[in-house]
C-alpha positions in Angstrom: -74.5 42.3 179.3 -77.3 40.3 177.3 -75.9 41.4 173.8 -72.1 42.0 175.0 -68.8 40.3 174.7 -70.0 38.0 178.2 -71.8 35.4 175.0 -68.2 35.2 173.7 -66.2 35.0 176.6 -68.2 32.8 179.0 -69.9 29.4 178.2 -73.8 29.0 179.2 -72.6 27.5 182.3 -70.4 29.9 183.4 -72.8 32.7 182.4 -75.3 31.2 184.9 -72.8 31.1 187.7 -71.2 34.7 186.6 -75.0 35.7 187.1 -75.1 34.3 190.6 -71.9 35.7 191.4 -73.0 39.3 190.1 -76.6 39.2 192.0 -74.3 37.7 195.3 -71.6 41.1 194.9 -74.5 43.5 195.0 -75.5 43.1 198.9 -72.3 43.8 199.3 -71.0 46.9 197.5 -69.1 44.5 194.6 -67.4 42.3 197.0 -68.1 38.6 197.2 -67.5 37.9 200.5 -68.5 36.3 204.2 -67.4 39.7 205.5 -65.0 41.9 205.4 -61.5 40.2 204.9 -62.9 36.5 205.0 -63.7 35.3 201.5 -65.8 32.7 201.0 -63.9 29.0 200.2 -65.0 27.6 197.0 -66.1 24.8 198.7 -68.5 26.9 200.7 -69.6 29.4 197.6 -70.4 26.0 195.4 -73.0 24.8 197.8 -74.4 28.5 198.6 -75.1 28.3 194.9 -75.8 24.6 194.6 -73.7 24.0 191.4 -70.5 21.7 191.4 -67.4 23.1 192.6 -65.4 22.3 189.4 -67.9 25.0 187.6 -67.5 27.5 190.2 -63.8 27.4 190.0 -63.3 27.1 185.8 -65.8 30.2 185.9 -63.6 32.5 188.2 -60.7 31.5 186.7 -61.8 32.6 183.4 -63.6 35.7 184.7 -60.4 36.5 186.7 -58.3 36.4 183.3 -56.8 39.1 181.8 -58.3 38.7 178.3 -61.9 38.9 180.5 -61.1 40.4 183.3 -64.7 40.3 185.0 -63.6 40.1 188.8 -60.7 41.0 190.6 -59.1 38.6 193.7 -57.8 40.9 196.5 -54.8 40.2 198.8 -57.0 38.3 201.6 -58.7 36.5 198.7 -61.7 38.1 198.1 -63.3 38.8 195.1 -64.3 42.2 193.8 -66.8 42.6 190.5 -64.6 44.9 188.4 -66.0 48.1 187.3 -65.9 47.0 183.5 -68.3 43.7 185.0 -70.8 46.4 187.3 -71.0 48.6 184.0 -73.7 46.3 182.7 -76.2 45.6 185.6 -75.4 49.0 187.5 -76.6 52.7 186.2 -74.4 55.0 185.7 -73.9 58.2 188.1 -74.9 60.3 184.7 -78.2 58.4 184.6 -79.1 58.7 188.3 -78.8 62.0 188.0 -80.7 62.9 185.2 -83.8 60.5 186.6 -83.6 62.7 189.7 -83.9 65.5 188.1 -86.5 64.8 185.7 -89.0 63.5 188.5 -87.8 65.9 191.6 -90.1 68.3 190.3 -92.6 65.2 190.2 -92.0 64.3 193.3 -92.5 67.7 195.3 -95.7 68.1 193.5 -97.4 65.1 195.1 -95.4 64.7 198.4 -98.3 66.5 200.4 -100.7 64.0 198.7 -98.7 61.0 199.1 -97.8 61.2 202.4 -101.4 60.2 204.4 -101.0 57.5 202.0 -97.5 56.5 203.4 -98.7 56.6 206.9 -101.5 54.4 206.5 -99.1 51.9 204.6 -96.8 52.3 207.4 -99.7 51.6 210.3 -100.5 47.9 208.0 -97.4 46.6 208.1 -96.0 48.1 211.6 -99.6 45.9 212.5 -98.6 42.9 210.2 -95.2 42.7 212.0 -97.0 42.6 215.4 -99.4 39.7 214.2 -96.8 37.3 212.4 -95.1 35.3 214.7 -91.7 34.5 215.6 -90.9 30.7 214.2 -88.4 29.2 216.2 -89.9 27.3 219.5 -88.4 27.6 223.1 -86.4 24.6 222.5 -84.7 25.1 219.3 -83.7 28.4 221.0 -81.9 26.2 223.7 -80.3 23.7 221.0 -78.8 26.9 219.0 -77.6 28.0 222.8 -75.8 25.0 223.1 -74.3 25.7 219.5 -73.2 29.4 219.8 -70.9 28.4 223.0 -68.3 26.5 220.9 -68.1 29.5 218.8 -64.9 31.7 220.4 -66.0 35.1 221.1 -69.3 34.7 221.7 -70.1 35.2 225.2 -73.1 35.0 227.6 -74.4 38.2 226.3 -73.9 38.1 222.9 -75.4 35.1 222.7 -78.4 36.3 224.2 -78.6 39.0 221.7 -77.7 36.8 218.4 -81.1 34.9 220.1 -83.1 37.9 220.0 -82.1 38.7 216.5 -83.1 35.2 215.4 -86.2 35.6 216.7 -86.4 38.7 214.0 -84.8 36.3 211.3 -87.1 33.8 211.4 -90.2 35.7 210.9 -88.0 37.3 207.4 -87.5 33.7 206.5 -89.7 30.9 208.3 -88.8 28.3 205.8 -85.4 27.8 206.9 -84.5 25.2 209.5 -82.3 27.3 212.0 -80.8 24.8 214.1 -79.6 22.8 211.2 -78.4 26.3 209.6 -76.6 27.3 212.6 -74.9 24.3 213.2 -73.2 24.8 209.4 -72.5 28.3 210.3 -71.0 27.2 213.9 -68.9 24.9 212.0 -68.1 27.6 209.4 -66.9 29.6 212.5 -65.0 27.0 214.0 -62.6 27.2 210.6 -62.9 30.9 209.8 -62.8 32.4 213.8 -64.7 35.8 214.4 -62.6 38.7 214.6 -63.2 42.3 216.2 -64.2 43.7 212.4 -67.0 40.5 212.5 -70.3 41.8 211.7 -72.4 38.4 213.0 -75.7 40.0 212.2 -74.9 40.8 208.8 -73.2 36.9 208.3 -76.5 35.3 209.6 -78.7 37.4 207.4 -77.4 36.4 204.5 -76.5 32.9 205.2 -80.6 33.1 205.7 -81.2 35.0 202.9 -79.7 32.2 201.0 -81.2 29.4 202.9 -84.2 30.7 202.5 -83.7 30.9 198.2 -82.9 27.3 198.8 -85.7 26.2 199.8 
């Protein structure tokens, strides 16, 4: 998109926040998104991104018109990167395929080489994951406890396990304060209820992830 129409259609603003909004799309197959059929509220999205919320709305509206027509807002509310928008960061099935073919032949050649190589790069960080420890204390585990039982749907058990996975979380991203961050994503529940389809683990990570960037 660096030489394209974007220069004309977006201001320099916008084009920083259409960046954001492109980078945010990828984890996610093109969807911008909490999860699957809860979008984010702009309210929500504006502070994820730490820009004002008048920005973040002038920029979708733009991108969502017809003379741009950069993202797409679905039934439930979600947005969706067009495929005229993915074009420029994403490469194209014809390119894939002619990489793959041009370095299979690589590839096979030194795969026998490579792979005491891989193995030994596997036994460092299988033994740096063992020595880096997990950064939230005993008690903070009890105050996030406390938290996750005024979410609905989130019983005994699956509290237990959202604890364990925590545990995982926070040596991926031991900057972020969890029991502040859980206590906005509580409250984020307490508006936007989990559902059946509710894939917590995925929510948390990249409410993390983004915490994390914050930071």
């Amino acid at each position: 998109w660096l030489f394209g129409s974007t220069r004309l259609e977006l201001e320099p603003d916008e084009r920083s926040v259409w960046i954001d909004l492109l980078a945010l799309s990828k984890k996610d197959n093109g969807y911008i998104r909490a999860n699957e059929g809860m979008p984010y509220p702009d309210s929500q999205l504006s502070g994820m991104l730490n820009i004002k919320e008048e920005l973040l709305k002038r920029t979708i509206c733009k991108c969502l018109s017809k003379k741009v027509k950069k993202l797409e807002r679905l039934k439930d509310g979600t947005l969706f990167v067009v495929s005229q928008a993915t074009g420029d960061y994403e490469l194209s099935k014809r390119y894939k395929r002619m990489l793959k073919e041009k370095t299979s032949a690589k590839a096979e050649h030194t795969s026998a080489k490579a792979e005491p190589k891989r193995r030994e790069e596997k036994r460092r960080v299988d033994k740096n994951r063992v020595e880096k420890k997990v950064n939230i204390s005993a008690e903070e585990e009890l105050q996030i406890t406390e938290e996750l039982k005024t979410v609905k749907g989130l019983g005994p058990k699956k509290r237990a396990m959202l604890i364990l996975y925590l545990r995982k979380l926070s040596i991926e991203f031991p900057d972020v304060d969890y029991v502040y961050e859980i206590k906005k994503k509580v409250a984020w529940w307490l508006d936007h209820p989990l559902t059946s389809r509710s894939n917590i683990h995925l929510q948390l990570r990249n409410w993390f992830n983004i915490s994390q960037k914050r930071i």
